[in-house]
N, C-alpha and C positions, 0 to 999 in steps of 0.2 A: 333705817330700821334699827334701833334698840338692841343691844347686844344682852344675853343673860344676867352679868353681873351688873352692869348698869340699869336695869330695871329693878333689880335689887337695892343694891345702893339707891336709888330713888326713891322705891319704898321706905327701907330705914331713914331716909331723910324726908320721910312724910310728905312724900313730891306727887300726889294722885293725880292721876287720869280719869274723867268721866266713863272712859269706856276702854276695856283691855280685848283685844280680838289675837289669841293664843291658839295658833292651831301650828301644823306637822305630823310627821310622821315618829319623832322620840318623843314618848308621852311624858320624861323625864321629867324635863324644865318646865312644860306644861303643867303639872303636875305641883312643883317647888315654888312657881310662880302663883299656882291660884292656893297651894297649902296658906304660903306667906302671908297673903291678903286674908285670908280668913281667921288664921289666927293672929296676927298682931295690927291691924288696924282699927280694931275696937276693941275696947277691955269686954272683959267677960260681961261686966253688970249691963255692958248696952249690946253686947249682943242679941238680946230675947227681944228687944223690937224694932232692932236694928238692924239685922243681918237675915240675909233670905237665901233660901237653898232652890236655886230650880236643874230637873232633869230634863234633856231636849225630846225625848221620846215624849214623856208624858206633859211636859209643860204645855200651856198655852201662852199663846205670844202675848194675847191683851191682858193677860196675867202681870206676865212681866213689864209690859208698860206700864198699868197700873200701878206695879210695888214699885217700878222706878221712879213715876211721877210725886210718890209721896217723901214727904220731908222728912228727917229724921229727928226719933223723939229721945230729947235731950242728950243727943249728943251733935257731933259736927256733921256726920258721916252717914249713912247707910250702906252697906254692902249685900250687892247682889252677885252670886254667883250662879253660870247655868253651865253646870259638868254636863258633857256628851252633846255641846251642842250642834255637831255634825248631825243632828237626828230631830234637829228642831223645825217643826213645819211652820209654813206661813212666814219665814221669814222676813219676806218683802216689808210685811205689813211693819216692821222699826224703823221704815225709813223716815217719818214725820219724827220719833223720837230723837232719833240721829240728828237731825237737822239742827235741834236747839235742844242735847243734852240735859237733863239737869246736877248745875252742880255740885249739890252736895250729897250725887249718887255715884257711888262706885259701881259701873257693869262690868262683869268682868265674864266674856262667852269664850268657854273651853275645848275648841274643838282637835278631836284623839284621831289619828293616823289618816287624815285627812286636809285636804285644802279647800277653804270655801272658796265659790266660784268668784275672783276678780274681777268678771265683765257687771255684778251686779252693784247697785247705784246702793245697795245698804251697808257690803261691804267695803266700799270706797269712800261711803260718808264714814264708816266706824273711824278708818284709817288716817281721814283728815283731821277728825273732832278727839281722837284718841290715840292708843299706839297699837302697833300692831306687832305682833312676836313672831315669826316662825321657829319652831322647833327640829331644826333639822340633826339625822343621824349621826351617829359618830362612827367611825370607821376601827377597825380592831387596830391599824398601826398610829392611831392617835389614842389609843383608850392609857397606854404608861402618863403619857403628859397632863390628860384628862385627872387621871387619879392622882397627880403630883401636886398638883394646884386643887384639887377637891382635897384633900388632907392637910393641904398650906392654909385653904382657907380655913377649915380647925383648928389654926394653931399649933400645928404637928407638922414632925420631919419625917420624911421616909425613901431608904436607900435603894437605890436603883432598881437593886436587884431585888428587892422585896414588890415594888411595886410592877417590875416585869412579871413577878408572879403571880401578881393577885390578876394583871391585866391578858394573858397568859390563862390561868383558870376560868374568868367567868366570859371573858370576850366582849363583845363591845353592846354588854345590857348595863345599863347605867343603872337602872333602880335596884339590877338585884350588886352592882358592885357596890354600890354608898351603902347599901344594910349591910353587907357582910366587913367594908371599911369600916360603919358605924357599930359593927363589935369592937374592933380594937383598940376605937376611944374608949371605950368601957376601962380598958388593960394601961392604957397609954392615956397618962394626963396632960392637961396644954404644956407646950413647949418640950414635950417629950419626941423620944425618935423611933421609928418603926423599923425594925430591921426584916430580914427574912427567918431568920426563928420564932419571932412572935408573929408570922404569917403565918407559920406551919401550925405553929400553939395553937392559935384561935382561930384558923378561918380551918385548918387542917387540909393544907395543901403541902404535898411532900416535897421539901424544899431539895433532895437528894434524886429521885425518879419523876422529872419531869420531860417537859422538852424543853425548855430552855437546857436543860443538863444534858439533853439527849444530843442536840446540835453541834453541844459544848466536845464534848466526847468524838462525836462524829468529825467537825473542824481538827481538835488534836490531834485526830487518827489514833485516839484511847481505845483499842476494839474491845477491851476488858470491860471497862468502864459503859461503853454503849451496845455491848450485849448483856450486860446489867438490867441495864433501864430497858433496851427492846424486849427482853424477857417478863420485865415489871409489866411492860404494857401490856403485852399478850395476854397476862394474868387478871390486867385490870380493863379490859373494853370497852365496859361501860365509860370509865372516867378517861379514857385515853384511844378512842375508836380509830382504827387505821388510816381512814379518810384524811381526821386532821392532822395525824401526825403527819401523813405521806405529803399534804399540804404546807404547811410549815416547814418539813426539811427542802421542799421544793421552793420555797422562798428565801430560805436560808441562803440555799445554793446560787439560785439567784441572784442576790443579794451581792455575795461573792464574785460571778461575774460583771455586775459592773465596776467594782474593783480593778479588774485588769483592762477594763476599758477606759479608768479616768487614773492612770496612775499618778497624777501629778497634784492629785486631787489632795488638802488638806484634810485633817481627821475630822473636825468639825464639818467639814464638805461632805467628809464619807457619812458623816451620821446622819445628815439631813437627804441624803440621797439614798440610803436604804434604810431611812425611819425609823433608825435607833438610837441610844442613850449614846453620847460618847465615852460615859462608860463602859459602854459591852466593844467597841471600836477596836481597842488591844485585840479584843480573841476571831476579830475576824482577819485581822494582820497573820495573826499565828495559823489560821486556817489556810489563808492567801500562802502561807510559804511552805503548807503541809501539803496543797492539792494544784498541781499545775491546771492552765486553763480549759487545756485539753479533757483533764479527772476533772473538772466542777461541769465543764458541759457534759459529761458520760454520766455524771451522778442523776442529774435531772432526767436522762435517759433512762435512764434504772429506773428513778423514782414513778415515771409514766407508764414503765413497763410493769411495775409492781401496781398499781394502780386499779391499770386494767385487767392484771391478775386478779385483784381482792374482789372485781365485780364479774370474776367468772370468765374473762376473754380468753380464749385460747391456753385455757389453764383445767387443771384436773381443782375441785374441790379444795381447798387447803387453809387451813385455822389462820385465821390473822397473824398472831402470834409467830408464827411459822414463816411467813412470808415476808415481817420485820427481819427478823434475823438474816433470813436468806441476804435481803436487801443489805443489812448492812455489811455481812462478809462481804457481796459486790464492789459495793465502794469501795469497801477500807482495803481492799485488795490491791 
């Protein structure tokens, strides 16, 4: 099965498949894959009787056969797209088209947070006579590397710690991370570099009160500095809910313990084993010789027992805010 960028690349090398079968659960690449075919495989002038739009709820299927079976006028190509085709009935009935393709039709069926069913004889013709995509998720500890090679392939650099932020801020939604990245090309020309001040500038994420800073603080045993930011959060819920922070320090700490389980471990070992830049690798060194193994497993204890406080357990009432703080005197004690 066809990786993302290589179906790209095979696009821009004008390399078509009779029939594209795009389904998953990340509408993303789904999404980037059928934009692509629609705008750049036919110029604008052959678009108007060249190019077809079907939706799977309202389409009908002998529709679609029909406009596949026609040839395209004056140009190479025709293109058929049918967005939401998880929703398209009568399926079965493409299997005679399937069979014998036509080629100078592009099909291209977009199906959104879904898998079509494998045991059927139409989706297993698609797959022999065409290519098939799945779009699977990305997970929040891949989303920095994700955004490092999305910006690379713009033509743009960006620093570690800029894109722990942005990845960090939006979490692991790829459409809404590429438009809020696809601001800061606006600011940043090709071959330019993104740092964490122009993260703050344009996307306006506080490069100073976050959690990556809040960790940073907590690993130093800063307790100035991370009753700072635990205080910023209290203030700011909406953008900093307790839940994730208490989640993220609990990974953090994590993180940490296996540190003292692989000590023999290279840096570059430590970063592929708890999922980070080897950039950020120095400050969990620095944490590792702030908190004995005994303080990084009592932390996690805290952090479950604050937890269960925020949802009310064997606790009286008490403001989030309130409860960060508490939490972090514990630890840094």
């Amino acid at each position: 099965m066809a990786t993302y960028p290589e179906i790209i690349n095979q696009l821009k090398n004008k390399q078509y498949q009779p029939v594209y079968l795009l389904y998953g659960m990340e509408p993303f690449f789904i999404d980037k894959i059928t934009d692509y075919i629609t705008d750049n495989v036919l110029s604008e002038a052959e678009k108007g009787f060249n190019q077809s739009i079907f939706y799977g709820r309202d389409a009908q299927v002998g529709a679609i056969i029909e406009t596949a079976k026609r040839y395209p006028m004056m140009a190479e190509k025709q293109v058929i797209i049918v967005r939401e085709a998880q929703d398209l009935k009568q399926v079965d009935a493409l299997e005679d088209y399937m069979i014998k393709p036509v080629e100078s039709t592009i099909l291209v069926f977009a199906f959104k947070y879904k898998k079509p069913d494998g045991r059927k004889k139409v989706f297993k013709l698609m797959k022999k006579v065409g290519l098939a995509f799945e779009s699977k998720p990305i997970y929040d500890n891949q989303m920095q590397k994700w955004i490092e090679e999305y910006i690379h392939t713009h033509h743009r650099r960006i620093s570690p710690k800029a894109s722990m932020l942005i990845g960090e801020y939006i979490g692991a939604n790829l459409s809404l991370a590429s438009n809020e990245i696809d601001k800061l090309f606006i600011t940043i020309p090709e071959g330019g570099s993104i740092d964490d001040n122009t993260v703050s500038e344009v996307i306006g994420i506080n490069k100073d009160f976050n959690n990556f800073e809040f960790q940073r603080a907590i690993g130093m045993k800063d307790a100035r500095k991370a009753m700072q930011i635990a205080m910023y959060f209290g203030a700011h819920q909406k953008e900093h809910p307790l839940v994730v922070v208490l989640g993220i320090l609990g990974k953090y700490f994590s993180n940490l313990i296996l540190m003292y389980f692989n000590p023999k471990a290279s840096r570059n070992d430590i970063a592929r084993m708890i999922g980070v830049s080897p950039y950020f690798v120095d400050e969990y060194f620095t944490a590792k010789s702030r908190f004995t193994a005994a303080g990084a497993v009592r932390a996690i204890e805290l952090i479950r027992e604050y937890d269960l406080k925020s949802k009310g357990v064997n606790a009286a009432q008490t403001a989030p805010g309130e409860l960060l703080k508490e939490l972090v005197v514990k630890i840094l004690a």
